[in-house]
C-alpha positions in Angstrom: 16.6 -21.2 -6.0 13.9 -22.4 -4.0 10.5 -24.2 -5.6 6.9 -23.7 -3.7 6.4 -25.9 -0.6 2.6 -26.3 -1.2 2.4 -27.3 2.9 4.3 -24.0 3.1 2.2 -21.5 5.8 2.6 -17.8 5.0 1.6 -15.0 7.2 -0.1 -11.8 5.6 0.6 -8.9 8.5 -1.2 -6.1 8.2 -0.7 -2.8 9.6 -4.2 -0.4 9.6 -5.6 -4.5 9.8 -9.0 -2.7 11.0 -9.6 -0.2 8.2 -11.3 -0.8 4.8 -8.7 -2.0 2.7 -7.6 -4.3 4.7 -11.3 -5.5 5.3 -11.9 -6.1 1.9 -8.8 -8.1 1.7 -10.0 -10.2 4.5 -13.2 -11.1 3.1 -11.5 -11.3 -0.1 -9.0 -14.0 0.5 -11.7 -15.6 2.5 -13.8 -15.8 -0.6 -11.1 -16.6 -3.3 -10.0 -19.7 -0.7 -13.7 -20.7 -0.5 -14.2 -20.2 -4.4 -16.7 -17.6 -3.6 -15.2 -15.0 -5.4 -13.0 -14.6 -9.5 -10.0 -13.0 -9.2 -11.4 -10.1 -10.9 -8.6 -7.6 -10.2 -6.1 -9.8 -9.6 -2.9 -8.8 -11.9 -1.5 -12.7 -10.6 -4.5 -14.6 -11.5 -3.7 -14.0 -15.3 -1.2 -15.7 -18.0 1.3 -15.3 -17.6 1.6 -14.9 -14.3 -0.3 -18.3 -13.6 2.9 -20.6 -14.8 4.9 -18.4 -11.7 5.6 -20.7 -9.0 3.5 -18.4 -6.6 2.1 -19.0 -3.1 -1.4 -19.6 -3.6 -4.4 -18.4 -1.5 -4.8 -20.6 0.8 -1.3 -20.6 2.0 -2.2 -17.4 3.6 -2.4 -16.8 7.4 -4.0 -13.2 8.2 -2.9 -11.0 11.6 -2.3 -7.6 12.2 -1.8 -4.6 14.0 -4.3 -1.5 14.5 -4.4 1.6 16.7 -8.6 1.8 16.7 -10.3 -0.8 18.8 -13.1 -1.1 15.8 -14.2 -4.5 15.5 -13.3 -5.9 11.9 -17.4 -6.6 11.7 -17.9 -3.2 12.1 -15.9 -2.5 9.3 -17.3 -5.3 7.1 -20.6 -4.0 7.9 -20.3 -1.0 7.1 -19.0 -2.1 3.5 -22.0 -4.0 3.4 -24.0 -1.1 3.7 -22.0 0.9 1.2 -22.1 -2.0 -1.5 -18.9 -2.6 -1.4 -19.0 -6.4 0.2 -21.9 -8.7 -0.2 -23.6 -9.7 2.8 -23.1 -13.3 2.0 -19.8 -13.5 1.8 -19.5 -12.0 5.3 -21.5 -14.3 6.3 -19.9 -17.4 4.8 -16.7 -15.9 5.3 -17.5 -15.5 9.9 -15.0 -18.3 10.6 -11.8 -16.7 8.7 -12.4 -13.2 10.1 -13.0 -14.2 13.5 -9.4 -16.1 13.1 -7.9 -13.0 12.0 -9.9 -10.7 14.7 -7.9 -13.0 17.0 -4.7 -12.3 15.2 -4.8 -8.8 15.9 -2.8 -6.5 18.3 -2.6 -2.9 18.7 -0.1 -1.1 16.9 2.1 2.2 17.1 0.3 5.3 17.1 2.3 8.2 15.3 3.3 11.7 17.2 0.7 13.6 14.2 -2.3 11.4 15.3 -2.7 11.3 19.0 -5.8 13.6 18.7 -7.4 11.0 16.5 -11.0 9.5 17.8 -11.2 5.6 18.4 -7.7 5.0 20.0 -7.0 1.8 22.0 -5.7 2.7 25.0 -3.2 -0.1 24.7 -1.5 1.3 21.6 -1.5 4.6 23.3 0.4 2.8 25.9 2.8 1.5 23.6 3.1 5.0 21.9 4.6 6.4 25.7 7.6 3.8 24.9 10.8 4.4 23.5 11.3 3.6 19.7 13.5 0.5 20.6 11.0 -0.6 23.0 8.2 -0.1 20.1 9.9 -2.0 18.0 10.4 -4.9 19.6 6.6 -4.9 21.0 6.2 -5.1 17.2 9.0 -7.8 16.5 7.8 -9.7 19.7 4.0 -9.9 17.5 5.3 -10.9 14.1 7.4 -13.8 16.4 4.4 -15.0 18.5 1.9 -14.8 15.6 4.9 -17.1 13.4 5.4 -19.3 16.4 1.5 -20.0 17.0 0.5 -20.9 13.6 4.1 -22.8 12.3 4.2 -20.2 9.7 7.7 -20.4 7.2 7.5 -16.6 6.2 5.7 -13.4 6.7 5.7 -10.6 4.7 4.0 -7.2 6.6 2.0 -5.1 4.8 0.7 -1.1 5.5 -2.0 -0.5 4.5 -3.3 2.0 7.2 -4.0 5.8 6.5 -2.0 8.3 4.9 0.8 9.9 8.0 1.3 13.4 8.0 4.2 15.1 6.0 7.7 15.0 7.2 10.4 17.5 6.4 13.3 15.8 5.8 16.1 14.3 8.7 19.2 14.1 8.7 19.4 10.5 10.1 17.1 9.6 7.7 20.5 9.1 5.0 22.1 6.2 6.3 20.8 2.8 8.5 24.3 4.0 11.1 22.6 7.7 11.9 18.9 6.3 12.1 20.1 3.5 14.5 21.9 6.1 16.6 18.7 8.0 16.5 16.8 4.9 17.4 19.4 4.6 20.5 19.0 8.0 21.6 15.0 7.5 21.7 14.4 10.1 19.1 10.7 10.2 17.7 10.4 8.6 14.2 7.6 8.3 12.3 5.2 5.4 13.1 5.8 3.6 9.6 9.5 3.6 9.9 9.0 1.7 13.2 6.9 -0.8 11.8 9.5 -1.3 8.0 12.4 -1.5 10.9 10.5 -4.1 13.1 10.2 -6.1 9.7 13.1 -5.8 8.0 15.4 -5.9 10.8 13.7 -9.4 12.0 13.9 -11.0 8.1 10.6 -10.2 7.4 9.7 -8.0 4.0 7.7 -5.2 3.7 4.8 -3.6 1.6 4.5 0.2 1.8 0.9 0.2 0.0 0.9 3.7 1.3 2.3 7.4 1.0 3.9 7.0 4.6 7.7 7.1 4.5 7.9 3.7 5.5 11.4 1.9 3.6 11.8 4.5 1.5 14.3 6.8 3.3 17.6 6.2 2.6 18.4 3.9 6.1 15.8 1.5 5.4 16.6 0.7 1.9 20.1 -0.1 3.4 18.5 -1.9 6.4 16.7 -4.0 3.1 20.2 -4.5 1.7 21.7 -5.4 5.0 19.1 -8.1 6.2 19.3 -9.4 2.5 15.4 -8.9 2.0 13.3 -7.8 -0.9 10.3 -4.8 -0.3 8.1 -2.6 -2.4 6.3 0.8 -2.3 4.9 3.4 -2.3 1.6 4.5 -2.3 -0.8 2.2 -4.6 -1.9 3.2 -7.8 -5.8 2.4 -8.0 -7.5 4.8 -9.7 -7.3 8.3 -10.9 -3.6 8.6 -10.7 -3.7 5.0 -12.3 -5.9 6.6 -15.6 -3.4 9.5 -15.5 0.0 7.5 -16.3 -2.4 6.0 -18.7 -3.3 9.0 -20.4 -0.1 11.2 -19.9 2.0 8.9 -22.1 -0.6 9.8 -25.0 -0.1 13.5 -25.1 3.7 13.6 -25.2 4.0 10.9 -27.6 1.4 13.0 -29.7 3.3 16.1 -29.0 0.5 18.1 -27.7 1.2 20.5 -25.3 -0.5 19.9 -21.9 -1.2 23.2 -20.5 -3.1 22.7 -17.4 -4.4 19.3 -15.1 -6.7 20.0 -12.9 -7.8 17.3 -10.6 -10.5 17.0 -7.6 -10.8 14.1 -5.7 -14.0 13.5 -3.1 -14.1 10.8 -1.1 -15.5 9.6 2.5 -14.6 7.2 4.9 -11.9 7.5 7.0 -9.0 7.7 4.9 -11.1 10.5 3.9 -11.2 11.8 7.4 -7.3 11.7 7.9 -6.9 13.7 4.9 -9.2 16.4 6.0 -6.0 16.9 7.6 -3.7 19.5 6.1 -0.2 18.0 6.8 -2.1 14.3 6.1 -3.4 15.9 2.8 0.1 17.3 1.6 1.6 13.7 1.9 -0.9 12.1 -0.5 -1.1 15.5 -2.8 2.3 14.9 -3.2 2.6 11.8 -4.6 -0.5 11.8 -6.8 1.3 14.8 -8.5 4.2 13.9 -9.0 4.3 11.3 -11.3 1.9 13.7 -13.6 4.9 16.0 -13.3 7.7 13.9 -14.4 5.6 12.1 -16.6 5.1 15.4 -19.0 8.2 16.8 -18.4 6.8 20.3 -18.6 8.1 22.2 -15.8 5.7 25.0 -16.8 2.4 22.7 -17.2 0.0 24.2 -14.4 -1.0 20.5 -12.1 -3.5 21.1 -9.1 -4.6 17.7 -7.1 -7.1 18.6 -5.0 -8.8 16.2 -2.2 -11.8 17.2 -0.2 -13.3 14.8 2.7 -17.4 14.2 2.0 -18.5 12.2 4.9 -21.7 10.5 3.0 -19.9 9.2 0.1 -18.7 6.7 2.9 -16.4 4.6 1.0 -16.7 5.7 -2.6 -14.4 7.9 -4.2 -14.9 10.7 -7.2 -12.5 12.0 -9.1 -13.1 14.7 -12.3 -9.8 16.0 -13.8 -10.1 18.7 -16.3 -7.0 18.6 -19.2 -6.1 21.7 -21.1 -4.1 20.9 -23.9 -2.8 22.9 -27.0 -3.1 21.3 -31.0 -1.6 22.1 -34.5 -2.1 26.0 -35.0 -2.4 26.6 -31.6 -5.6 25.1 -31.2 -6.2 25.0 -27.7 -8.9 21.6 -26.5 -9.5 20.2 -23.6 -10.4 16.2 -22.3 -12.5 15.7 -19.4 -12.8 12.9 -17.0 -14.9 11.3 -13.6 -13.6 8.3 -12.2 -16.0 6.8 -9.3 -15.0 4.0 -7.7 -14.2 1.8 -4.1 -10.7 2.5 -3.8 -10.3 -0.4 -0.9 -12.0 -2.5 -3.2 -9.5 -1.9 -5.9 -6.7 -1.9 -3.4 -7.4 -5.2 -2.1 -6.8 -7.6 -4.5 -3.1 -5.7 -5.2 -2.6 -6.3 -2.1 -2.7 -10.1 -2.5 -0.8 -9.4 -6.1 2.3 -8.0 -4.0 2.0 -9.9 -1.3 2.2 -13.4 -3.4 5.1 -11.2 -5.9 6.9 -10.5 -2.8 7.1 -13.9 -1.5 8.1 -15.2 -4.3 11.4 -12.3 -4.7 12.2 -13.7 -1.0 12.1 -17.0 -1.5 14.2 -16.7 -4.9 16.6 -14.6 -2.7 16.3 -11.3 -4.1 17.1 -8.3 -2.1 16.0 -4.6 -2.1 13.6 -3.0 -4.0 11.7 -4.8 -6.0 11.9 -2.9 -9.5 9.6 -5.2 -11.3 6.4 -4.3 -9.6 6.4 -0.7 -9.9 3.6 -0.6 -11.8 1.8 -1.3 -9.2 2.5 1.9 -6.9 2.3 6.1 -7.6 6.0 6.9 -6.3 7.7 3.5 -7.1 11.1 3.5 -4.6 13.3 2.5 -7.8 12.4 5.6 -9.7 12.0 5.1 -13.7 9.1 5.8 -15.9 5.9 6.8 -14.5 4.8 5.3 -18.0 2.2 2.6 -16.5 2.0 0.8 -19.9 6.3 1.1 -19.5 5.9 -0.3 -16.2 3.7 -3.0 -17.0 6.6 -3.9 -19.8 9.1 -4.1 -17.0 6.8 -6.7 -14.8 6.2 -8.8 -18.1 9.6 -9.0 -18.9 10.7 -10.2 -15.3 7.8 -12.8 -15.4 9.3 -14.0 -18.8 12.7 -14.3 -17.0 11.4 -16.3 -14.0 9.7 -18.5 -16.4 12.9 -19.7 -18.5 15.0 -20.7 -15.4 
């Protein structure tokens, strides 16, 4: 078991490192290190996750790749506009995001998104490559951004927008059959380039996102193989977050749930993507299904509808409608609106898995992380949707850390 090396240097790598939510985490570190900010939001920041031997702030080194050639003031600007940052952090926080501006590199662009506005030409260079020669443009990155800044570790996170559906592949069920794929330059999916790069060069991955990422089959194994921990997917922030909350309430009550209906509005360009149908389906999917398995109804009507509203820029609405049957057959109903910034509640889970992750790689643990599945809407290891379950299970491996 390894302790903290407080010298240690640890690089944060995100993928979508131009987009809101990784803006916000940005700025946020920046502010947290500067004592700007609390750590409001911040699952780590409380007992009794504070007696953890976790990486602290500071420790962090920020790079990333991107497929938009957006400066990150841009991005922070337009938050500023929107409410969601405060001008003077931006301001006080220049120095830090000019250092990860510089850290920066364009990414992969996936086969569903080459129409897409903004592109930088380089990435859409590297996209004309072979998936072997992808991946090692990306391995190459994660080894010269190490190298320049004497890092010890790096754990690379995605954060970017939501990829379109895939049906299922074949090669897609074993690490042998996606590496023969990989050989024979078949097209993959632009997050299962970027989890190969990192887990097949020791570095772990984050799959904040409802992009397949690790979670097939062959990466999990790849995990195994490369003896490294990783998480996912798809982060629970908001309305998905209230309905594990409020699921658990009616079954344990016994009242029949007879239709959840959900709308979601939101802006921005996460918003944008999912104007997209195949985009859409991807993240309908996994806010539904926990619903689903959490009131094991097969014959509860669920609807999740999103709808893009390009002036909410980047707030977010939610109003779910719940239909549910008493005693006597008394048939009620519970309404309600969630409004919110869902990068600014992403962010500092970001940071939460991030320093969580670290941690499981420096203790040596390998695959997915179980413990943190509270944390995500379609948790890899499976197991109760139940968030106040889930939040159990991450108590109880904190407890266990601390008596060792």
């Amino acid at each position: 078991m390894t302790e903290r090396n407080e010298d240690a240097r640890i690089g944060l790598w995100l993928i979508g490192a131009r987009g809101a939510v990784a803006t916000c985490t940005a700025y946020g570190l920046a502010g947290l290190i500067e004592g700007l900010l609390e750590p409001v939001g911040l699952v780590t920041a409380r007992e009794p996750f504070r007696a953890m031997d976790l990486a602290s702030y500071d420790q962090f080194v920020l790079g990333g790749h991107d497929i938009c050639t957006r400066p990150l003031t841009r991005s922070a600007g337009e938050l500023v506009a929107t409410g969601i940052l405060k001008a003077d952090l931006v301001t006080a926080s220049s120095g830090r995001a000019a250092a990860f501006e510089a850290n920066l590199r364009p990414g992969v662009i996936d086969d569903a998104d080459v129409g897409f506005a903004d592109l930088d030409p380089e990435a859409q260079r590297l996209s004309s490559l072979a998936p072997l020669e992808r991946i090692a443009r990306l391995r190459a990155d994660f080894d010269e951004f190490e190298e320049r800044h004497g890092l010890d570790r790096t754990i690379v996170v995605n954060v970017a927008s939501t990829e379109a559906v895939r049906e299922p592949r074949e090669e897609w069920t074993s690490l042998e059959l996606f590496e023969s794929a990989l050989q024979a330059g078949e097209s993959q999916p632009a997050s299962t380039l970027y989890a190969y790069a990192a887990l097949s060069s020791g570095r772990p991955y984050v799959n904040f996102t409802p992009s397949l990422g690790a979670t097939i089959p062959a990466l999990q194994q790849l995990a195994e193989r490369s003896k490294l921990p990783h998480c996912g997917c798809d982060g629970k922030t908001g309305e998905t977050l209230v309905k594990t909350v409020l699921a658990p309430l009616f079954v344990g009550r016994n009242l029949r749930v007879l239709a959840w209906q959900g709308y979601n509005i939101l802006g921005n360009r996460d918003g944008e993507v999912l104007a997209d149908p195949l985009h859409r389906q991807a993240k309908i999917k996994s806010k539904n299904d926990a619903l689903k398995k959490l009131l094991g109804d097969p014959d509860a009507h669920t609807y999740v509808g999103i709808d893009y509203v390009p002036s909410l820029q980047d707030w977010k609405t939610a109003w779910d409608f719940i239909h549910f049957e008493g005693f006597l057959g008394a048939k009620m109903s519970l309404q309600f609106t969630w409004m919110g910034s869902d990068s600014a509640l992403a962010a500092p889970l970001v940071l939460d898995l991030v320093r969580l992750t670290e941690y499981a790689a420096r203790k040596g643990e390998v695959g997915a992380m179980k413990q943190v599945a509270s944390f995500f809407k379609s948790p890899i290891t499976g197991g109760s949707h139940d968030f106040h379950e889930q939040m159990r299970e991450l108590l109880v491996y904190v407890e266990r850390q601390r008596r060792r």
